[in-house]
N, C-alpha and C positions, 0 to 999 in steps of 0.2 A: 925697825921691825917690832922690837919690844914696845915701844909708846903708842905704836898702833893698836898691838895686843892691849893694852892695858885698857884703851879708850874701847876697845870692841868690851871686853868683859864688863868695865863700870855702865855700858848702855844694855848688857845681856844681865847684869846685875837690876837696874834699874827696871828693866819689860820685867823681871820675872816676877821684883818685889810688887810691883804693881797688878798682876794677872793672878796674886795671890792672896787667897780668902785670908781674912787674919791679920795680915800684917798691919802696924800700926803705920799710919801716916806719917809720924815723926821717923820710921828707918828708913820712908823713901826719902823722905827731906833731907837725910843725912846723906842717902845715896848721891842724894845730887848735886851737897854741895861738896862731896869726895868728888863727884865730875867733876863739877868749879876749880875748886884746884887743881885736879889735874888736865884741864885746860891751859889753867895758868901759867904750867910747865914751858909751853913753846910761846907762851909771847913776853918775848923780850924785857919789852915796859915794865914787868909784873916781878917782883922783889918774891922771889921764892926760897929764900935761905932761910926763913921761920918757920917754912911748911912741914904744917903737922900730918903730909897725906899715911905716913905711914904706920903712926897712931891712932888717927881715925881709924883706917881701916881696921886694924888691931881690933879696937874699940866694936866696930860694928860686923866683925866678925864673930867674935864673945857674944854678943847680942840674938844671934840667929843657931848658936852652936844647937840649941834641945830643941829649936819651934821652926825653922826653917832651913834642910838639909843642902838642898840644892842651892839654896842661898850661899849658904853656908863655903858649899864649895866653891860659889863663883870667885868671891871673896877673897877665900886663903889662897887661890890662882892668882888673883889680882896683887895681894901682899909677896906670894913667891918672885911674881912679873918684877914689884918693885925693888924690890930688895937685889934683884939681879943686876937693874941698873944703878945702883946707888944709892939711892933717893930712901 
């Protein structure tokens, strides 16, 4: 349940930085390859024990704290999600 939660918020993270006047093109790029990783999570193949998702996010939650709020919160949702599971 939680991983699903995560992926819904990084894709409700991702619609809003985009639908939003302002925002620089490089926080959706980060948005998306915070998806990438945590894509990465469930396949196998994919060596995730150096994954930085939970600094990025950090990272780009600092980023939106003064200039974008609802961002903001989707964000610190997404770091609460992860930190619940471990990661």
């Amino acid at each position: 349940m939680s991983e699903q939660r995560i992926k819904e918020l990084i894709n409700e993270l991702i619609k809003e930085l985009e639908s939003t006047d302002g925002v620089a093109e490089e926080a959706v790029s980060v948005a998306r390859q915070l998806e990438g990783k945590i894509d990465d999570l469930d396949n196998p193949e994919v060596d995730t024990s150096q994954t930085t998702i939970l600094d990025d996010a950090i990272a780009l939650e600092a980023s939106f704290a003064a200039s974008h709020p609802v961002a903001e919160k989707l964000i610190r949702e997404l770091i609460n999600t992860l930190s619940r599971i471990g990661i």
